[in-house]
VEXMI-526784 format. One line per 8 residues: number of its first residue (from 1); their letters; for each residue x, y, z of C-alpha. Coordinates in nm, 2 decimals. Example, Ala and Ser with C-alpha at 12.3 -4.5 7.8 and 13.67 -1.06 7.14 Angstrom:
2
1) AS) 1.23:-0.45:0.78 | 1.37:-0.11:0.71;
***
This chain:
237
1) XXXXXXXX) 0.21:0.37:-1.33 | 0.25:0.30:-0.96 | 0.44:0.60:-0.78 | 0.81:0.57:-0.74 | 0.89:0.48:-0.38 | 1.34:0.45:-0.42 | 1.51:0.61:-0.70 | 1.91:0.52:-0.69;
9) XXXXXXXX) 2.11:0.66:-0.92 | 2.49:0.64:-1.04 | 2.57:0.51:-0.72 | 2.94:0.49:-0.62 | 3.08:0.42:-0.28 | 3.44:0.26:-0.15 | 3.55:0.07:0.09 | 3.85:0.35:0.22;
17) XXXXXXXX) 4.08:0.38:-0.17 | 3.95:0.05:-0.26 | 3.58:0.16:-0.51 | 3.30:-0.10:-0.48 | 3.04:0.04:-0.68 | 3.07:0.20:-1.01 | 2.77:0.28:-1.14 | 2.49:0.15:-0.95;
25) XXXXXXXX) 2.09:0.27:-1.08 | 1.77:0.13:-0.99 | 1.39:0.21:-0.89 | 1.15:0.04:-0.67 | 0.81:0.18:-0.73 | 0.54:0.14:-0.44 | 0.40:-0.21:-0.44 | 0.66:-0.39:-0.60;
33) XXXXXXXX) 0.88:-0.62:-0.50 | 1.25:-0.58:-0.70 | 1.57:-0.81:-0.67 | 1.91:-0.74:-0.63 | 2.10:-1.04:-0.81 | 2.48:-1.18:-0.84 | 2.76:-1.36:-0.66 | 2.90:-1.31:-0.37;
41) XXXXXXXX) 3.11:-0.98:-0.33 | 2.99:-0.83:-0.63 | 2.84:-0.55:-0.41 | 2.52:-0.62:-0.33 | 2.51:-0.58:0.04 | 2.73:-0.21:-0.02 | 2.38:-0.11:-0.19 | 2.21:-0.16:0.06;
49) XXXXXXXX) 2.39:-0.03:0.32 | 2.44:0.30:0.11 | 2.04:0.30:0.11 | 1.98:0.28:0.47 | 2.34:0.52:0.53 | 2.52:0.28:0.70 | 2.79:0.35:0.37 | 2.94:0.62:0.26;
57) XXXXXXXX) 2.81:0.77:-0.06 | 3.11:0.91:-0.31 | 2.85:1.04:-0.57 | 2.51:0.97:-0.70 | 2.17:1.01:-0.59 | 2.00:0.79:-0.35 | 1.58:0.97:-0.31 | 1.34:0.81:-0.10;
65) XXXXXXXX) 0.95:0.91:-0.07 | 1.05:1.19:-0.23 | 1.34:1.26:0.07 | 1.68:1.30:-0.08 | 1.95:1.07:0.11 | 2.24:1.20:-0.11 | 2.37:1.37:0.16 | 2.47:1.20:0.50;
73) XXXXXXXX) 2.17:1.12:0.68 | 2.17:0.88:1.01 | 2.11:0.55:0.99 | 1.80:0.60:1.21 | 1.66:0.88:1.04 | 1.65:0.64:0.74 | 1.50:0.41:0.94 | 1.23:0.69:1.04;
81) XXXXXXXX) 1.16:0.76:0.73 | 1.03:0.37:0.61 | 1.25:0.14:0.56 | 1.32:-0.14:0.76 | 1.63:-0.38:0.70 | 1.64:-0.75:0.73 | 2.00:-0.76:0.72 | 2.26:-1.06:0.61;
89) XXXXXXXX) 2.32:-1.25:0.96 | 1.98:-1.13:1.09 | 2.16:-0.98:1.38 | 1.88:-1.04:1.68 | 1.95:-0.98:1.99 | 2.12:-1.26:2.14 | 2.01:-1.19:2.54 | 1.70:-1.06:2.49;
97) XXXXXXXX) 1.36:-1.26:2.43 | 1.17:-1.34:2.13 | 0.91:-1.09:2.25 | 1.17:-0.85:2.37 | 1.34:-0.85:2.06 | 1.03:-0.80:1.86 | 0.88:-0.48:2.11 | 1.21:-0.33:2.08;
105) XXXXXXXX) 1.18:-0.20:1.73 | 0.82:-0.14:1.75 | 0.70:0.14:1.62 | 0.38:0.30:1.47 | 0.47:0.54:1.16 | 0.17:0.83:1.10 | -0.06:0.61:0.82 | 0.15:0.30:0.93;
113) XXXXXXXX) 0.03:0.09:1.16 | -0.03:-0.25:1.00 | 0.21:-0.45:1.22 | 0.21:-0.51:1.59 | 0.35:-0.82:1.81 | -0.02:-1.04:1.75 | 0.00:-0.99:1.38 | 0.33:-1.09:1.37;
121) XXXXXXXX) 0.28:-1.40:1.57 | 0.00:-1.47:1.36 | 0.25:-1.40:1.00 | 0.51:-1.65:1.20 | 0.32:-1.87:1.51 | 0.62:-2.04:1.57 | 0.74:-1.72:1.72 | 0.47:-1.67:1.96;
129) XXXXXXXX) 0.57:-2.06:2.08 | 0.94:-1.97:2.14 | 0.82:-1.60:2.25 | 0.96:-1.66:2.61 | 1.30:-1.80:2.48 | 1.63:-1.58:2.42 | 1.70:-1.47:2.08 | 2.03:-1.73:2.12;
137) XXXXXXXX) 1.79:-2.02:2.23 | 1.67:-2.05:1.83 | 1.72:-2.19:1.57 | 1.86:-2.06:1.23 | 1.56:-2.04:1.07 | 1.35:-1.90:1.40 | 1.59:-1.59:1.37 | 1.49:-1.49:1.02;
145) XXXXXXXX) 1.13:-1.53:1.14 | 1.23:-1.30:1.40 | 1.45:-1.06:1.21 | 1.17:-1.04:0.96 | 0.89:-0.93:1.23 | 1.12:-0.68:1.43 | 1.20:-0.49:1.03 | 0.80:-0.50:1.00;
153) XXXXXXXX) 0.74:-0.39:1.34 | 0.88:-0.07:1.22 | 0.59:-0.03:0.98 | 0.83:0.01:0.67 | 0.71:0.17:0.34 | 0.96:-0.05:0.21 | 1.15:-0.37:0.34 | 1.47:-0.50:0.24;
161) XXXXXXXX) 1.60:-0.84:0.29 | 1.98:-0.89:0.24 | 2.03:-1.31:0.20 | 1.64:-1.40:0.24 | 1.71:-1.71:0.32 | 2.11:-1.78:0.32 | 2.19:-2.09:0.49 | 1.81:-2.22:0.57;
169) XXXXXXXX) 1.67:-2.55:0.54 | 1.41:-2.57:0.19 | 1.15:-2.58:0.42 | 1.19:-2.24:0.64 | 1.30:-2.13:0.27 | 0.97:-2.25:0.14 | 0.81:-1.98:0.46 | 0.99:-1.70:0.40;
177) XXXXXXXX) 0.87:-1.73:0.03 | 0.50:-1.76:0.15 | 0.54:-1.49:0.36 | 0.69:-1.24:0.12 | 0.41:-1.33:-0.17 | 0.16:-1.24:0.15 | 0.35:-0.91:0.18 | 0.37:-0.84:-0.21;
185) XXXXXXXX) -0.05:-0.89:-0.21 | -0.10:-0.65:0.08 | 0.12:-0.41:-0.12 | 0.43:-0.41:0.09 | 0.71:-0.28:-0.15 | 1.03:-0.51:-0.11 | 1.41:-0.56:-0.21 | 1.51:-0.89:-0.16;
193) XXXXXXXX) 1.89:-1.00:-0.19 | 1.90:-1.38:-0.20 | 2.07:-1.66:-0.50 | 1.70:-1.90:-0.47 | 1.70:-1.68:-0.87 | 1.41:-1.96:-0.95 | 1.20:-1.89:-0.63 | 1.22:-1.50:-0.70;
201) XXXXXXXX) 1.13:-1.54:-1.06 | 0.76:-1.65:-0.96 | 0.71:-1.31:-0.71 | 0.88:-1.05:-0.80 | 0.84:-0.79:-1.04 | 1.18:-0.69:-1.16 | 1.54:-0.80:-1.11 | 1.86:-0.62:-1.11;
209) XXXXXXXX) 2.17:-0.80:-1.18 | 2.49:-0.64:-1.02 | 2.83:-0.72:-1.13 | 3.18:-0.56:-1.01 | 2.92:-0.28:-0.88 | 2.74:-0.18:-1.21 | 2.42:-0.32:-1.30 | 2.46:-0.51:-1.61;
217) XXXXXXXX) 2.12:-0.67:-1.65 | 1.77:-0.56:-1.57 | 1.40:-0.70:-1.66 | 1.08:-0.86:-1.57 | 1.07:-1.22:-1.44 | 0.98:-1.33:-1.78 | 1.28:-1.22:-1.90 | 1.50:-1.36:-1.68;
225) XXXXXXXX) 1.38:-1.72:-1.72 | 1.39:-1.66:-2.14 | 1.75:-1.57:-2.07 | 1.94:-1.84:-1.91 | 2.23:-1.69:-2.01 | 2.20:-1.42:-1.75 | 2.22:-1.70:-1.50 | 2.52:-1.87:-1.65;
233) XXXXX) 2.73:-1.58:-1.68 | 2.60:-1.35:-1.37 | 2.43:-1.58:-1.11 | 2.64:-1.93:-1.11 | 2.95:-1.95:-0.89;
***
């Protein structure tokens, strides 16, 4: 069995009085690329920010490369440890360049060092076209190219996309899922947050379906296309 890489545990966390998640449990194990499904608000995006401490933790028990993150730690040192956050809104730098942008995260971890600037214009050329242009001057779908290369210019153990590809036209969608299966066979581990359930189902390893913060669902991608159920009840608005 591959070694476990995130372990989350009866996660809880609250937005001041108002509690999000309830019961929230999970493991990603190195390698393998595990989803985080449901509709909107159901608190998808809380988990994630709990992982990467950018939310308060009530209780549970969040471990890491065998780091525990129970216990208020930095978002940065977080970061430092491996994992690197594509989040919901991709959130580039609006005044800075494509290239600027990209060198501004850069960094090579000890053991890490897959990912510099020329690899990533090589995952996503269209970047090293618009490389001069400010982060404002592109389009939708050129930001998620870029938000994706600055998170793997960190060298992450482990990457985590929050809305993959949320508001994208099928065919960047259709890039972001050739990029990720590329990731998944160099043995990148990966959370991916996105609704495309079909388009997950024929990558990733294991899904976790999140409703009213618990997890109330969770198997292979075999399973979740012999239960369409799950999608009826969980997944359709």
């Amino acid at each position: 069995m591959p070694e476990t890489l995130l372990q989350v545990h009866g996660l809880k966390a609250s937005y001041g009085a108002a509690q999000v998640l309830f019961d929230i449990s999970f493991e990603v194990a190195a390698g393998e690329v595990v989803t985080l499904l449901g509709r909107n608000g159901m608190g998808k995006t809380t988990t994630v920010r709990s992982i990467i401490g950018l939310q308060e933790q009530r209780a549970g028990l969040i471990r890491f490369d065998g780091q525990n993150f129970t216990a208020s730690h930095p978002p940065y040192r977080i970061a430092q440890a491996g994992i690197g956050l594509v989040p919901e809104g991709r959130r580039i730098f609006p005044t800075l360049t494509v290239r600027e942008n990209l060198v501004a995260t850069a960094a090579s971890r000890a053991g890490r060092a897959r990912w510099s600037v020329p690899e990533v214009y090589k995952l996503f050329p269209r970047l090293q076209e618009r490389q001069g242009n400010l982060g404002s001057q592109l389009s939708g779908g050129e930001q998620q190219m870029l938000a994706i290369g600055r998170a793997l210019l960190t060298n992450p153990k482990l990457l985590v996309l929050d809305e993959a590809t949320e508001g994208l036209a099928p065919l960047i969608r259709q890039e972001i899922w050739r990029v990720l299966r590329l990731l998944k066979s160099e043995g990148q581990s990966i959370i991916v947050i996105d609704k495309n359930v079909d388009a997950l189902a024929d990558f990733a390893d294991r899904h976790f379906v999140i409703e009213k913060g618990r997890v109330v669902w969770s198997g292979d991608s075999a399973a979740l296309r012999s239960t369409p159920d799950i999608k009826d009840k969980f997944l359709h608005v």
